[in-house]
N, C-alpha and C positions, 0 to 999 in steps of 0.2 A: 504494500500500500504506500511505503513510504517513498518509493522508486517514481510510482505513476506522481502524484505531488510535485516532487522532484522534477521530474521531465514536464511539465504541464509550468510549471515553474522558467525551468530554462527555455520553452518553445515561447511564454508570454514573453522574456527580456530576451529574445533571439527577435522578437515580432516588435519590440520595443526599440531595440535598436536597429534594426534593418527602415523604418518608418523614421527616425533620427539623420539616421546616413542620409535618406533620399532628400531628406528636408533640408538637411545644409547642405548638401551638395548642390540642389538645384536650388539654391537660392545665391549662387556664384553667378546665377543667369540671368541676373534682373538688370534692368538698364543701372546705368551709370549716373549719379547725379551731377551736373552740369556745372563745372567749375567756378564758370563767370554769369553774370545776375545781369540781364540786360542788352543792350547794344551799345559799344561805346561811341563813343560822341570828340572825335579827335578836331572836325573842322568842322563849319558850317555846312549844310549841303549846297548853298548857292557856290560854294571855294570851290566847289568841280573836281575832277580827278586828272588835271590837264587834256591832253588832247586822244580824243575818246570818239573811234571810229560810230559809236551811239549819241552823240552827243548832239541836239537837233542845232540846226544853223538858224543863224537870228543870235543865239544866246551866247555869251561870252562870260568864260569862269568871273567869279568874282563880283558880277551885277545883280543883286539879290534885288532892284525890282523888275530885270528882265525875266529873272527866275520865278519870281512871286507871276507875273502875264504869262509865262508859259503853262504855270501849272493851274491858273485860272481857265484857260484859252482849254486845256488837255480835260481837265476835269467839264466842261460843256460842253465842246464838241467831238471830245474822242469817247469819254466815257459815259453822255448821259444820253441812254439810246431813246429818251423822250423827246430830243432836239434833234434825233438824225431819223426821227418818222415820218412819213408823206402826210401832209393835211390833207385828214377826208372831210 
């Protein structure tokens, strides 16, 4: 009798630690927390990234009201597709 106990014993902390192992092991698989908190902020965005095969013509680094009419100009007529409708 005292054998069955015994092995009922060791199959529960065999069942105990095999459910352990699985748990911290796959918990080496979880993402990564993110070092830096944010986006940094080194220049302005009108300070441009010098000469930048994307960069629309009209605008010249550095003129943050040419920049402020660009992104007015992009935000009405590139993005707000209630002004690029046909009047019915």
């Amino acid at each position: 009798m005292m054998t069955t106990g015994l092995k009922t014993t060791c199959k529960t902390a065999f069942k105990t630690a095999a459910v352990l192992l699985a748990v911290f092991s796959l918990s080496a698989c979880g993402d990564a927390t993110p070092r830096s908190t944010g986006a940094r902020h080194d220049a302005a965005p009108h300070q441009g990234v010098g000469a930048s095969q994307y960069a629309q013509g009209g605008w010249k680094a550095g003129d943050r009201t040419s920049w402020e009419q660009h992104l007015k100009a992009r935000a009405q007529y590139g993005q707000n597709d209630y002004s690029r409708m046909p009047n019915q």
